[in-house]
KOLGU-4560 file (N, C-alpha, C; in nm, 3 decimals, padded with zeros to 5 digits):
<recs>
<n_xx: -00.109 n_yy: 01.360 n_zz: -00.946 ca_xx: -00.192 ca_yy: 01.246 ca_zz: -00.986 c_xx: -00.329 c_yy: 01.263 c_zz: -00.922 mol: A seq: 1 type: UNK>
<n_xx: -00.419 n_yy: 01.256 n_zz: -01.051 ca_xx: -00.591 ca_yy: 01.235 ca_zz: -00.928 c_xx: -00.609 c_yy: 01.195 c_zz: -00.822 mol: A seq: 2 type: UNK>
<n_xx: -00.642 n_yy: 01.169 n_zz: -00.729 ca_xx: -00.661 ca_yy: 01.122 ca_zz: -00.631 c_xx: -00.752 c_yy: 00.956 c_zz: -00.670 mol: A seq: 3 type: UNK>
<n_xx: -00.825 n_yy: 01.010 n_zz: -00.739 ca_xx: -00.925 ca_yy: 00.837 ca_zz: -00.769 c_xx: -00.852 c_yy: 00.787 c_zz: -00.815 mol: A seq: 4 type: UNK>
<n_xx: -00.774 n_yy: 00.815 n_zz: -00.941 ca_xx: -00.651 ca_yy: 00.748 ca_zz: -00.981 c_xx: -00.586 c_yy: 00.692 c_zz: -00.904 mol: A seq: 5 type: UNK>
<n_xx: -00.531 n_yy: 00.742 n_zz: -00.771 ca_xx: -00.402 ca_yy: 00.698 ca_zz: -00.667 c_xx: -00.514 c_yy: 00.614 c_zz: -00.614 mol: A seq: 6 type: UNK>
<n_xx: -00.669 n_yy: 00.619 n_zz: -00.579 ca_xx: -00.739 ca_yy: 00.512 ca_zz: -00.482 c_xx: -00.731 c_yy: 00.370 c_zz: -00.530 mol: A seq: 7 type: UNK>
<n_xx: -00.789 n_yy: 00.385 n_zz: -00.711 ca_xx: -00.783 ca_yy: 00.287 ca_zz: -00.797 c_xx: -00.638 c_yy: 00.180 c_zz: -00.834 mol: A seq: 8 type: UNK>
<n_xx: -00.589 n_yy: 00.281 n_zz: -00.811 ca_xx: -00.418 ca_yy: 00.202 ca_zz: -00.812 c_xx: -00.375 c_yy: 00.109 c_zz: -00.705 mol: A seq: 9 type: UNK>
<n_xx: -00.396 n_yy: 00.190 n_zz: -00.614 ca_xx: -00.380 ca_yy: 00.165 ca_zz: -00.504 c_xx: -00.460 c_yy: 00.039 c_zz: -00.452 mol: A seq: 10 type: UNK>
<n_xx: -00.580 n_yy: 00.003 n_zz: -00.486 ca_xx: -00.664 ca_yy: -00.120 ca_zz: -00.465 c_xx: -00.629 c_yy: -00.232 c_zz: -00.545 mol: A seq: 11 type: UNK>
<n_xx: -00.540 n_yy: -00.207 n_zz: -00.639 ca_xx: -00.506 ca_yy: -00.294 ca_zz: -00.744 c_xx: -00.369 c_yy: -00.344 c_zz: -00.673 mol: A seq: 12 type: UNK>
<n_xx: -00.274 n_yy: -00.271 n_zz: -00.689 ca_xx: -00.197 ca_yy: -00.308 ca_zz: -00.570 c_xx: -00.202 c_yy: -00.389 c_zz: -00.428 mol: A seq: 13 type: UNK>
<n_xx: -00.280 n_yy: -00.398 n_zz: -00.402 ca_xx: -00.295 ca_yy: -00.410 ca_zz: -00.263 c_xx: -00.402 c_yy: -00.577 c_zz: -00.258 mol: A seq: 14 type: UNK>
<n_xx: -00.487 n_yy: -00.561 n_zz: -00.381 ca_xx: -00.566 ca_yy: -00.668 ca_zz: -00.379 c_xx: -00.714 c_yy: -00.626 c_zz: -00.322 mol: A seq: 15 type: UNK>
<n_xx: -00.745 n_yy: -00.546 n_zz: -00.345 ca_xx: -00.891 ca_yy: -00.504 ca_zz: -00.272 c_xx: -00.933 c_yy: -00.404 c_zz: -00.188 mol: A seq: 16 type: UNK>
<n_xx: -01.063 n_yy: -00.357 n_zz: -00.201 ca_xx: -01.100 ca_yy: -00.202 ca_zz: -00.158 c_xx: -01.085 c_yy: -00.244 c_zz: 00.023 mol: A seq: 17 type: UNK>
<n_xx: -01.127 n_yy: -00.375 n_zz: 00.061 ca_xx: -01.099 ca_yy: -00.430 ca_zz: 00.228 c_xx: -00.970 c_yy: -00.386 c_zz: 00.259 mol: A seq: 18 type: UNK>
<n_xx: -00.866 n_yy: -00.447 n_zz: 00.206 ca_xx: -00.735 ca_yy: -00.479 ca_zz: 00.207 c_xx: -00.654 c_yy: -00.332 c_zz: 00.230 mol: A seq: 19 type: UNK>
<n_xx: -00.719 n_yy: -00.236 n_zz: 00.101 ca_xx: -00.655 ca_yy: -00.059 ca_zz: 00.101 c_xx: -00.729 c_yy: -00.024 c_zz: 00.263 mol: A seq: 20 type: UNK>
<n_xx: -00.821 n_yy: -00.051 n_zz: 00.283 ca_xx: -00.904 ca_yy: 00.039 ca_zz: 00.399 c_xx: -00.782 c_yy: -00.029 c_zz: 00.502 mol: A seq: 21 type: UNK>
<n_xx: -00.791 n_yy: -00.106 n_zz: 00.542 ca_xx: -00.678 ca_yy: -00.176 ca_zz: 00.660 c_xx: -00.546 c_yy: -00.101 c_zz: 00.672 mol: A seq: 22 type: UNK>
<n_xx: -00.530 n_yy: -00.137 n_zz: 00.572 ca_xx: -00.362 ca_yy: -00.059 ca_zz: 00.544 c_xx: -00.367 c_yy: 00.081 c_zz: 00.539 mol: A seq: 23 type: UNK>
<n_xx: -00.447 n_yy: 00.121 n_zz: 00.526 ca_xx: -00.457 ca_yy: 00.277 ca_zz: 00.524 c_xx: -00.473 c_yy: 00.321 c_zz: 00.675 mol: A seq: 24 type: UNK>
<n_xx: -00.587 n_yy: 00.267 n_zz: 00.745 ca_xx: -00.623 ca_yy: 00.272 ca_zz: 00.862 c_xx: -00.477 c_yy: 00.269 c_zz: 00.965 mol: A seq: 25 type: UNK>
<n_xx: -00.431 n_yy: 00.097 n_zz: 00.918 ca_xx: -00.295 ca_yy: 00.130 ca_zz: 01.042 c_xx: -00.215 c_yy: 00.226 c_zz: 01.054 mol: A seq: 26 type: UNK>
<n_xx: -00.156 n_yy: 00.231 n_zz: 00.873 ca_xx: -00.088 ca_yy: 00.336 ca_zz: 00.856 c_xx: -00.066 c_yy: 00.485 c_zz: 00.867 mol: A seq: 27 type: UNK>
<n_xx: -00.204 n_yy: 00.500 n_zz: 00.929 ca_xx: -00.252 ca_yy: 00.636 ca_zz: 00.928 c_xx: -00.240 c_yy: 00.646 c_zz: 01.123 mol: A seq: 28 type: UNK>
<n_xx: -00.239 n_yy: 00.549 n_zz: 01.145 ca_xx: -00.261 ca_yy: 00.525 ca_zz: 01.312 c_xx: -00.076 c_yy: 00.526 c_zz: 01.373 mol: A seq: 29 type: UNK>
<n_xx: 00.033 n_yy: 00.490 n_zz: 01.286 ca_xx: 00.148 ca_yy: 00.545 ca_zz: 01.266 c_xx: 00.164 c_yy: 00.650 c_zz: 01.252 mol: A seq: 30 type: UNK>
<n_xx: 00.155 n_yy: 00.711 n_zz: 01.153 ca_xx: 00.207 ca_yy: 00.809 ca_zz: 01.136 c_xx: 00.153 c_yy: 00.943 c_zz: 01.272 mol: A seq: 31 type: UNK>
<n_xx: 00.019 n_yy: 00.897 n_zz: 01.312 ca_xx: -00.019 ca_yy: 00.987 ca_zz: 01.418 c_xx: 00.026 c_yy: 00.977 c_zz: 01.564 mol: A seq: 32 type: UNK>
<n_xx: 00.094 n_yy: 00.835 n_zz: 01.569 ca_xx: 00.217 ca_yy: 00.767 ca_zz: 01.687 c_xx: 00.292 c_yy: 00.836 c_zz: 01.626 mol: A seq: 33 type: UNK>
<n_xx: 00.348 n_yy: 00.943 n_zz: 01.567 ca_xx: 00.521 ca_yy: 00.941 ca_zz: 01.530 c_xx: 00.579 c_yy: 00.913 c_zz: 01.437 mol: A seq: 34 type: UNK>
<n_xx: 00.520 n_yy: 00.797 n_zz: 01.378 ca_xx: 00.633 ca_yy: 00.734 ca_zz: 01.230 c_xx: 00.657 c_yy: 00.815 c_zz: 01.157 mol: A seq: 35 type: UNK>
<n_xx: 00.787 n_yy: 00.846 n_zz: 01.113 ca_xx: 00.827 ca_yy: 00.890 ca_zz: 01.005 c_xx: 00.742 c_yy: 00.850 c_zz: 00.882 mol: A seq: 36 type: UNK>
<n_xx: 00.716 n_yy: 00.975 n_zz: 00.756 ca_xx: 00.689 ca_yy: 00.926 ca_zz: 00.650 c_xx: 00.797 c_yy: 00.856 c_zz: 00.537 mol: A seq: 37 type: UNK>
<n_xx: 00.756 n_yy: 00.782 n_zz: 00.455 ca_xx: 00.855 ca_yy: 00.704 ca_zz: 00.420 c_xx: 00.848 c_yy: 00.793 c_zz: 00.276 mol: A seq: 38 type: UNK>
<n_xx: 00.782 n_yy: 00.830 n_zz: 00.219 ca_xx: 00.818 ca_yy: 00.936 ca_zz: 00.105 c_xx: 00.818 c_yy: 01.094 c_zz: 00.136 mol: A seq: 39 type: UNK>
<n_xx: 00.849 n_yy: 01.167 n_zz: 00.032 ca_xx: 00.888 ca_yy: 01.321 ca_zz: 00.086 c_xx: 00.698 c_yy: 01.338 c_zz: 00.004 mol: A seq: 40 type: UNK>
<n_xx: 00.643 n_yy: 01.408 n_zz: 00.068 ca_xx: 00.524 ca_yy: 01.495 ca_zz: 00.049 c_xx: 00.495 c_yy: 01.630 c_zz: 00.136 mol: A seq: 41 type: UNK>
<n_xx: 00.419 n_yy: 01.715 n_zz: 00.039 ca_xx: 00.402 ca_yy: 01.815 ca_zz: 00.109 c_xx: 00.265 c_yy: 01.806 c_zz: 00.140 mol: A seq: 42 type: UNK>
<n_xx: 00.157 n_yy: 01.700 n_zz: 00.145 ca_xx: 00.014 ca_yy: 01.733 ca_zz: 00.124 c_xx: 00.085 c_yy: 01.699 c_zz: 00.316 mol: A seq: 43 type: UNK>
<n_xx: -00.050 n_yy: 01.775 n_zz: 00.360 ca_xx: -00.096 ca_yy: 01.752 ca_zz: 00.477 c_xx: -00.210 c_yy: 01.631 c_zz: 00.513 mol: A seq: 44 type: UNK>
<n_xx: -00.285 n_yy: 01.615 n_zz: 00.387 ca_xx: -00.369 ca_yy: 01.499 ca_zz: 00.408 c_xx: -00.274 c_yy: 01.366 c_zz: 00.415 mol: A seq: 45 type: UNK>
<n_xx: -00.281 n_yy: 01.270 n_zz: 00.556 ca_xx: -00.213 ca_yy: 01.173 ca_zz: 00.590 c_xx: -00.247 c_yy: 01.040 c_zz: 00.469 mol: A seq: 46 type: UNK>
<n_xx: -00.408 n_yy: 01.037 n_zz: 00.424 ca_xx: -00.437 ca_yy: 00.912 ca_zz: 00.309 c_xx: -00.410 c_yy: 00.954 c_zz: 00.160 mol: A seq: 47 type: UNK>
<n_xx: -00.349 n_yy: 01.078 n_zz: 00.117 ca_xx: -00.284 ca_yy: 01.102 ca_zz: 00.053 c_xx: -00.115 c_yy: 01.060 c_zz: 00.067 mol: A seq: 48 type: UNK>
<n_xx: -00.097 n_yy: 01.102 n_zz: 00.159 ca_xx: 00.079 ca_yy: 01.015 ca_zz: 00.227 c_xx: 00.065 c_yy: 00.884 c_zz: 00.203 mol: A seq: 49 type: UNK>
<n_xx: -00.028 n_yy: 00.794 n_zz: 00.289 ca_xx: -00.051 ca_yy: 00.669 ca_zz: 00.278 c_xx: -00.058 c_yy: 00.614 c_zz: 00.107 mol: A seq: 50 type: UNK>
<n_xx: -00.137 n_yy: 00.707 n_zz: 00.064 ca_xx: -00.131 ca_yy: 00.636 ca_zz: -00.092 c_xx: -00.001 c_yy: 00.653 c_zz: -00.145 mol: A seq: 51 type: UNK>
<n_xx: 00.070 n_yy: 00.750 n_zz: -00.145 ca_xx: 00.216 ca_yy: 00.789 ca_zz: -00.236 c_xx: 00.264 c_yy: 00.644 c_zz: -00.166 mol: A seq: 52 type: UNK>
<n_xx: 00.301 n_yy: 00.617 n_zz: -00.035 ca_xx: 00.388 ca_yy: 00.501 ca_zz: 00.000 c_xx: 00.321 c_yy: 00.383 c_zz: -00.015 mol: A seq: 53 type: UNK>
<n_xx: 00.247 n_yy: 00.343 n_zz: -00.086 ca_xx: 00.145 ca_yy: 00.226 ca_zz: -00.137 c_xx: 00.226 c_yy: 00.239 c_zz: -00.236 mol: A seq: 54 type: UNK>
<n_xx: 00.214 n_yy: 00.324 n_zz: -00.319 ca_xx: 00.214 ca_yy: 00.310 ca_zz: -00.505 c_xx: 00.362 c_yy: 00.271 c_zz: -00.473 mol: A seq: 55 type: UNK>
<n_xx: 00.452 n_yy: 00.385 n_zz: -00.412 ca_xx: 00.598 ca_yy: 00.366 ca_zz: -00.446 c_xx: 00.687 c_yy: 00.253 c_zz: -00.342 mol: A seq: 56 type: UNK>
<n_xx: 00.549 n_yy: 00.144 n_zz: -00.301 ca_xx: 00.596 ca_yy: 00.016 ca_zz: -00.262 c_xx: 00.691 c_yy: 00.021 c_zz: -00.131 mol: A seq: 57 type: UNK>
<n_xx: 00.677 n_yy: 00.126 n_zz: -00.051 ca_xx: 00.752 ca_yy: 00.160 ca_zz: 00.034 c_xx: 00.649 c_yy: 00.093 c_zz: 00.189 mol: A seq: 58 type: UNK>
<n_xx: 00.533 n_yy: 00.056 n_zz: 00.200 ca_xx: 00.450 ca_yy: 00.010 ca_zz: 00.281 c_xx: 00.306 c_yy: -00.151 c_zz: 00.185 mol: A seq: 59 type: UNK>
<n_xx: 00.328 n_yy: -00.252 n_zz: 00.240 ca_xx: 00.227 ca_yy: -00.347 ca_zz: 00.176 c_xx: 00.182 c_yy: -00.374 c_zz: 00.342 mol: A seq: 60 type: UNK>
<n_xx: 00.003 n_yy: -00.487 n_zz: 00.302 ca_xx: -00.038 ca_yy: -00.541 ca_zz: 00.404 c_xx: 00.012 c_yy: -00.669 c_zz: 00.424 mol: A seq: 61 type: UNK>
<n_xx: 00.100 n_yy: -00.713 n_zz: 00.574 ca_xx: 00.157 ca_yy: -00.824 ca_zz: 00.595 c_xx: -00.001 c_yy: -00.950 c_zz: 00.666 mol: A seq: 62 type: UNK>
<n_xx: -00.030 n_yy: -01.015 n_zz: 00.593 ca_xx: -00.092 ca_yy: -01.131 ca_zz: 00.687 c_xx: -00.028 c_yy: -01.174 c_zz: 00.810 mol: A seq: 63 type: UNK>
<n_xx: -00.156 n_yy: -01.201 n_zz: 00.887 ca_xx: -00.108 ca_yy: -01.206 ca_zz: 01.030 c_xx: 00.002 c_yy: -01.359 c_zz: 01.078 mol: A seq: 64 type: UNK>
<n_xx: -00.085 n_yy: -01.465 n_zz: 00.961 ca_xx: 00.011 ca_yy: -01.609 ca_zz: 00.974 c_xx: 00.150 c_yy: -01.594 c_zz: 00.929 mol: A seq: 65 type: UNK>
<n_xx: 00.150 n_yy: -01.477 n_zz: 00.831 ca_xx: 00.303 ca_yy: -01.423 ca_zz: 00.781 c_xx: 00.391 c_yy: -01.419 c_zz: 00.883 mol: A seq: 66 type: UNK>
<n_xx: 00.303 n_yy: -01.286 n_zz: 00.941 ca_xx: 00.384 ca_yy: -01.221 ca_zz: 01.061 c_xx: 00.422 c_yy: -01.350 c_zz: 01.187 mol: A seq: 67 type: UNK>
<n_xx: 00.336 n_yy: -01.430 n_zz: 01.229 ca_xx: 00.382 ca_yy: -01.556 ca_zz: 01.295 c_xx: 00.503 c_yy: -01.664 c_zz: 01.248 mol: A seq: 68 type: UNK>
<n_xx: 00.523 n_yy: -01.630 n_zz: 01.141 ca_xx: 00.572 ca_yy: -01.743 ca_zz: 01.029 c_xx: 00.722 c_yy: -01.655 c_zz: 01.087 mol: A seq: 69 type: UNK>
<n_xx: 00.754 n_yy: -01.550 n_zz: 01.045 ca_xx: 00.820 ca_yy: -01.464 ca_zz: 01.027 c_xx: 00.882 c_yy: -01.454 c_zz: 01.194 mol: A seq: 70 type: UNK>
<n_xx: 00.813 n_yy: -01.452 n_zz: 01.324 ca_xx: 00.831 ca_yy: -01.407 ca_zz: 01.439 c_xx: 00.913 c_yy: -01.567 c_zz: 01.447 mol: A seq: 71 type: UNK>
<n_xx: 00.888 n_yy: -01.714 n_zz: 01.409 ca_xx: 00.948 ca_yy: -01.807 ca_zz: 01.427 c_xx: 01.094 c_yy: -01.828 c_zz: 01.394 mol: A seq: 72 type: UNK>
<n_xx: 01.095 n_yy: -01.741 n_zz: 01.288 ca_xx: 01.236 ca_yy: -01.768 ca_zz: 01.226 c_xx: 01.346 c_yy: -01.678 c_zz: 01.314 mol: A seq: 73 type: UNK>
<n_xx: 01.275 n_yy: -01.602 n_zz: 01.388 ca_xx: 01.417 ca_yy: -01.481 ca_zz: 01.448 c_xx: 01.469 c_yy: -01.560 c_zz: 01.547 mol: A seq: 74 type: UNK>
</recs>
């Protein structure tokens, strides 16, 4: 898949070119801690990784009141 294609998708998904940069950023800050990738790829470029697990819904951006909302209930 193009790559602008996977950017364009990927912003649509996500809700905005802000929103992809964030999520890309953390996600990319994982995977360089250690995280496992969550899809099989062979690219070595990590915002290529980051996009495959965008599209195939395997990573979204959680809001932070979420994440509070969410820390209440455990």
């Amino acid at each position: 898949m193009d790559s602008k294609i996977k950017i364009e998708d990927a912003i649509k998904k996500v809700g905005g070119r802000f929103k992809l940069t964030v999520l890309v950023q953390k996600r990319i800050q994982e995977l360089n801690k250690g995280a496992p990738r969550l899809v099989s790829s062979t690219s070595k470029n990590l915002i290529d990784v980051v996009l495959d697990e965008i599209l195939q819904d395997k990573i979204h951006l959680v809001r932070e009141e979420d994440m509070r909302e969410i820390a209440t209930t455990l």
